[in-house]
N, C-alpha and C positions, 0 to 999 in steps of 0.2 A: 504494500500500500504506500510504504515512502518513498520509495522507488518513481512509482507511479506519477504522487503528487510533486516529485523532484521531478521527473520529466515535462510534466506537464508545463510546469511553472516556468523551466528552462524552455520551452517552446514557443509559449506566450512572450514572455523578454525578448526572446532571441528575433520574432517579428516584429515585434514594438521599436527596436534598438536598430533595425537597416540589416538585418544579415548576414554575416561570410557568406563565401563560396562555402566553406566546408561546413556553417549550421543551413545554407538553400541544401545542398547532396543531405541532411540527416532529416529533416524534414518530407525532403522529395521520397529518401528510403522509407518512412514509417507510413507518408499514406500507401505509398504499394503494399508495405507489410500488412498493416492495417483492410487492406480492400481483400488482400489475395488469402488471406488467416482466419476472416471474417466476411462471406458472399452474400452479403445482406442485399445487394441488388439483384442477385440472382433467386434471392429466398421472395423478396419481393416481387419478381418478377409470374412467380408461380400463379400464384390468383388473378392475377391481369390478364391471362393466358386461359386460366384454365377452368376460373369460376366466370369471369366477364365473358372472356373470348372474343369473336368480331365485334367491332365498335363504330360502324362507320356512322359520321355524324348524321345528329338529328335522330337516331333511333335509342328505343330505351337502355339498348346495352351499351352505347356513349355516355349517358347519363351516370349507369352503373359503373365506369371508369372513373367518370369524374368525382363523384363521390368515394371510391374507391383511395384514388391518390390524395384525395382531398384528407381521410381520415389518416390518412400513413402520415401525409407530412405532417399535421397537425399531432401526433404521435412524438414528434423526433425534437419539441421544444426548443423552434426556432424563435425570432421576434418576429414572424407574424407568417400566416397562412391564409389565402383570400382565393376568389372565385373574381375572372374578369367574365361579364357576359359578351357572348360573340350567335348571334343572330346564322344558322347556317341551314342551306339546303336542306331537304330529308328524302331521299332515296333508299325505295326498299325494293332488294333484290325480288323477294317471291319466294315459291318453295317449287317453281315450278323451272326447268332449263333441259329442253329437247332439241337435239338435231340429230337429227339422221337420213340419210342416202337410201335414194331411193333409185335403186337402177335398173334396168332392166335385164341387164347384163350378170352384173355382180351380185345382184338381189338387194337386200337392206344392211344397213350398218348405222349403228349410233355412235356419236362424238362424241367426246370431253368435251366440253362447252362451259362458259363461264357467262352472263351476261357482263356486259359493261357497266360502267358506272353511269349514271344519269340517262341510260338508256331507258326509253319508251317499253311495252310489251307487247306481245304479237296479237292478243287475243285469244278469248279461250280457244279458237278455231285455228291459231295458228298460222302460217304462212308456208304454202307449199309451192315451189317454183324451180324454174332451172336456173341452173346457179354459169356467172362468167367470172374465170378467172383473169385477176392484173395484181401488176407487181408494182405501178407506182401513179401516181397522178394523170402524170403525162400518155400514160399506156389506156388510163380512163378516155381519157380526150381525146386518142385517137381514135379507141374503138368508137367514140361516140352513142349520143342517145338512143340513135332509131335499136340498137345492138342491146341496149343496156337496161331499156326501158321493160318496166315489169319484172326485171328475172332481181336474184340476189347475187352481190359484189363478194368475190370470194378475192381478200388482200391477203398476196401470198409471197411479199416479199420476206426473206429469210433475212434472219438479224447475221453480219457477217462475223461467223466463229471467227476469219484468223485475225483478229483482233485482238493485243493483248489485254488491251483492259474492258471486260466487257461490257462496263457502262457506255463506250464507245460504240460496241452492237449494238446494244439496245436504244440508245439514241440515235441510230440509225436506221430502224425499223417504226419505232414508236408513233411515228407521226399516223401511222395505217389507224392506230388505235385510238388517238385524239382527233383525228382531224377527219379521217376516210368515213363515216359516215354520212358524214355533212357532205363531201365531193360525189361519193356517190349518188348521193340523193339530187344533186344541180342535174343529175343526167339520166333521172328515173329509175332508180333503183328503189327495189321494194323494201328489203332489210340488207345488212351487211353481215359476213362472217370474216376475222380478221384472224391470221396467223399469230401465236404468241409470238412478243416480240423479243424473244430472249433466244441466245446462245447457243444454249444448251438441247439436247432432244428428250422430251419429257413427253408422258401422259397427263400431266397436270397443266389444265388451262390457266392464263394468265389473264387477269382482270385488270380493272382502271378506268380511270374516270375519260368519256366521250365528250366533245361538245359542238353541240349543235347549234343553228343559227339563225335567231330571230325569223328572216327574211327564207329561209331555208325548210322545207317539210321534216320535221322530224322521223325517224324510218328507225325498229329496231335493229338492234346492234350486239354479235358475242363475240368475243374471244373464241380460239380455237387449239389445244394442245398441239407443239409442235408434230407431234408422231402423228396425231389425227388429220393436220395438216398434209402431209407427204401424203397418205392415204387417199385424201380428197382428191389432191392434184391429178396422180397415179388414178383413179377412178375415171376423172375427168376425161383424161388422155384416151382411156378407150371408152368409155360412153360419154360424150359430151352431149348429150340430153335430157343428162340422169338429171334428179330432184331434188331436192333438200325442204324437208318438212323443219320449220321452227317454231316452238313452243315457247315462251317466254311469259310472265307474270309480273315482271317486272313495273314498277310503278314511281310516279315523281309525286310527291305530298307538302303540302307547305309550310311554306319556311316556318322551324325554331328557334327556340331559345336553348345555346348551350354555354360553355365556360373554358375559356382557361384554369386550369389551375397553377395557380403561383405560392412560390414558399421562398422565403427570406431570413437573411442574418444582418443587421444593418451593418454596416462599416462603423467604424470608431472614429476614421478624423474624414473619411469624407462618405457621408451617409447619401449625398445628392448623384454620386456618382457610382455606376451599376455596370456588373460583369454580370452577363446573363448568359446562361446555358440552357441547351433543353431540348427536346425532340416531341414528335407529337402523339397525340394521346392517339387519336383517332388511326382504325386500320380497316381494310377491307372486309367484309362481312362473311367472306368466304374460309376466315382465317382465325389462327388467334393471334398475328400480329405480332409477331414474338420479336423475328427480327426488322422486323417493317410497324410500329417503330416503337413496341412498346420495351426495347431492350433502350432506346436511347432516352425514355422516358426516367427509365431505373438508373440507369447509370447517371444523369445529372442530378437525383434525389441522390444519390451515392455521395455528393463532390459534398453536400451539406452536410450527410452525417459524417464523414471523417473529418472535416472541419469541428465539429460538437466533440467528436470523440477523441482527437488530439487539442482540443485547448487551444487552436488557432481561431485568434481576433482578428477578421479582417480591416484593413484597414476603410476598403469601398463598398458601397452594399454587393453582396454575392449571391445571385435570383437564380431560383431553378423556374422552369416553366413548363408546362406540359401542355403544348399548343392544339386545339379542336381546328379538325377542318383542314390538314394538311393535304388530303388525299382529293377533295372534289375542290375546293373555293379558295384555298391557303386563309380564310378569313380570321384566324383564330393569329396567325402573324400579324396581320393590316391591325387586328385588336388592339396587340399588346404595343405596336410602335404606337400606336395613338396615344394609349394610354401613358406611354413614357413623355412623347410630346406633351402631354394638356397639364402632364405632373411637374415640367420642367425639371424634370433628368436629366442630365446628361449618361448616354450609353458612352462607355468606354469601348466595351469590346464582346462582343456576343459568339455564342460557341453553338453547332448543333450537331448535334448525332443522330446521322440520319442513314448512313449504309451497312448497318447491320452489326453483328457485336462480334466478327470476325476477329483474329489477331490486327491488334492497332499495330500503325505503322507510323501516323505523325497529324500532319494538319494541312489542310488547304487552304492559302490567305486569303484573303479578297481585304486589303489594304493598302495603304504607303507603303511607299519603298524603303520609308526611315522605319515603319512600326513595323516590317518583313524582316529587315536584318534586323534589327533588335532581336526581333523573337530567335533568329539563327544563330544571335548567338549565343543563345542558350542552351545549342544543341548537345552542348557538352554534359550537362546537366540530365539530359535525356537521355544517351548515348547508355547507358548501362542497364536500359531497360527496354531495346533495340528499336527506339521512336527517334525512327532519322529521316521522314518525309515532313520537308517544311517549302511547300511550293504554292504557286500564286495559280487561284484557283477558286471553283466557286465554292461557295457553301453551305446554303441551305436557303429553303422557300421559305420556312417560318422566319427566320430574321434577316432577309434581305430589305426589307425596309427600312431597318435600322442605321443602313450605310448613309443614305441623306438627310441621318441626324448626327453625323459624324465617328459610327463607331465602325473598327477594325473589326472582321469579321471572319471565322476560320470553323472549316469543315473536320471534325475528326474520319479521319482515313482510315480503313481498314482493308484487310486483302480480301479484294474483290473476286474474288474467282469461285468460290459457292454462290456467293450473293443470289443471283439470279435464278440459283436451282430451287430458291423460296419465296419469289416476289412476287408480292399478289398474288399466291397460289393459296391454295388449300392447305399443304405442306409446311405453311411456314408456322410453326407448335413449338411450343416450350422445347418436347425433344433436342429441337434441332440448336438450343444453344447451348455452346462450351462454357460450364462455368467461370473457365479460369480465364480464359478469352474477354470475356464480359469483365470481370473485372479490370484486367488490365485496361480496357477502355475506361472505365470510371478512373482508376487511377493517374494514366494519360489526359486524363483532361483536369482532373484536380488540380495534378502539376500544372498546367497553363494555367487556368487560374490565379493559381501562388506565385506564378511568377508575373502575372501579369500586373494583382497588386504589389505586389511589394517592389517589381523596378519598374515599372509605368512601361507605358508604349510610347 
């Protein structure tokens, strides 16, 4: 116990009084020790996962998140725990999702199918028609309407594996799945069915949010598993007559009331100025969200309890936040930068984790070139817990607002190369996260944090 409260105390001084180099490395070692000895973000993580589950906003099990994270932090005896309201869409998938091939050739086959995000529904009767395959915009436009009109848009551009980093793929594909309903539709298309946009060759379909266009007919719209894809194509190829019956139930409802939840430590000498980290509450309904995004939820509640549980007094307030609405409207970001604006805050530097709890690798900046190297050179400081990516990059939709109130802004990185095997799919479940992974990212961002207050940007 004297041990303890000698550490403690030398902890506390040791921030108050400007730091060594050698009390920043003993500090930086105890919250690792502290996160990796102790997985309370991963312990956390279990009931968000596995009693909530899907949360996409505006539905009752978003609600049950919020209240969820709202009692944890309120648990962990910070100075203060609150609810910001953020007004969001409500889309409900249905319990109903049918496609299948109807050939005359090969007989019948059903898909893996997902509906989209804010996509319409077919009707109980469904939509039965011959399906044209394209691979991009311009391939729409040539075949033109008289071609197009009546049957369903089968987008079968493949996300390109040799990519090394597969957010690269998938933003190269993605656009089929935002945008390709709305194009198909300017050319008469009845519904759309879109290749996942991912990588990888999976049974499990890939969902997300569509949008469509005032001026524009709305037309159902699903995802489609990669392997089910190949399948369709390969069908196509020798029956190009065949049919595609779609079921969907899907529905749009009006707009809610839901919440950020926020939890805070105020700073000691400058209370007005705010390090915010945080990732978002809300995840696909097909899921439980684990790594999309309710691990980056846990892990910035994580950066505050080791802060409580090592006896570090910040010197600037230090916010966690766990943003609604990331996945359809980002509206639960637009929230909180207003809310920082009307507070007359000043944001220092906002943090989010948003690509999975994979092993951390470092940060993406989206800042100055004077607040970039600063941070680099602190890489020494990182370097023995193998966080050695600090590059200029984006970082997250929930605080990108924040930049044009002047804060430095940085992505935590992680190795990207499962990622996609659980994006908006079904698959993505508590299972599939590495405890020890998970926390290293919590303790990876602590660190930026402590460094950030105590040498400035």
């Amino acid at each position: 116990m004297r041990n303890a409260l000698y550490f403690t105390l030398t902890l506390v001084i040791s921030v108050c009084i400007k730091p060594t180099a050698a009390q920043d490395s003993a500090i930086i070692r105890n919250l690792y020790t502290r996160s990796l000895t102790n997985p309370v973000a991963y312990r956390n993580l279990e009931p968000l996962c596995k009693q909530v589950g899907g949360r996409i906003g505006g539905t009752v099990k978003a609600e049950e998140a919020v209240q969820y994270i709202k009692r944890l932090m309120e648990g962990m005896k910070l100075d203060s725990v609150y609810l910001q309201p953020v007004m969001v869409k409500h889309w409900e998938r249905g319990d109903t999702e049918i496609a299948q091939i109807i050939s005359k050739k090969r007989g019948t086959k059903d898909l893996n199918v997902s509906a989209l995000g804010t996509s319409i529904g077919t009707g109980d009767k469904g939509i039965n028609a011959e399906v044209i395959e394209v691979h991009d915009f311009l391939e729409l436009q040539s075949i033109g309407r008289s071609n197009i009109e009546g049957k369903i848009v089968f987008f079968n551009r493949a996300a390109d594996a040799s990519r090394i980093n597969p957010f690269e793929s998938y933003g190269g594909a993605v656009d089929q799945r935002s945008r390709g309903p709305v194009q198909a539709a300017r050319y008469g298309a009845i519904a759309v069915i879109v290749r996942s946009p991912v990588p990888n060759r999976s049974d499990f379909p890939h969902t997300g949010v569509t949008h469509y266009a005032d001026t524009v007919k709305a037309i159902p719209a699903m995802c489609v598993s990669t392997n089910d894809a190949d399948l369709l194509a390969t069908w196509l190829k020798e029956d190009p007559s065949l049919k595609l019956n779609m079921i969907m139930n899907c529905r749009n409802l009006p707009e809610t009331m839901s919440a950020n939840v926020v939890g805070e430590i105020r700073g000691s000498d400058h209370p007005e100025e705010v390090i915010v980290f945080g990732g978002h509450l809300d995840c696909w309904d097909n899921s439980e969200g684990a790594h999309d995004d309710g691990a980056g939820v846990v892990q910035s509640i994580e950066i505050l309890r080791l802060y409580n549980e090592l006896g570090i007094k910040p010197k600037h307030t230090i916010r966690a936040v766990a943003f609604m609405d990331e996945e359809i409207a980002q509206r639960g970001g637009k929230a909180y930068a207003e809310f920082a604006r009307q507070q007359g805050e000043k944001q220092i530097a906002a943090i989010e984790a948003d690509r999975g709890s994979d092993t951390p690798w470092g940060f993406s900046m989206d800042a100055s070139d004077e607040a970039m190297a600063r941070v680099r050179s602190w890489m020494p400081l990182f370097k023995p817990y193998n966080i050695w990516f600090f590059e200029k990059g984006g970082s997250g939709v929930d605080i990108r607002e924040l930049k044009s109130q002047g804060a430095s802004l940085f992505g935590l990185v992680t190795d990207p190369q499962r990622y996609f095997d659980y994006h908006h799919c079904a698959n993505d479940t508590y299972d599939k996260i590495n405890p020890r992974e998970l926390q290293l990212g919590a303790a990876a961002m602590a660190t930026l944090v402590y460094l950030i207050d105590v040498k400035g940007l």
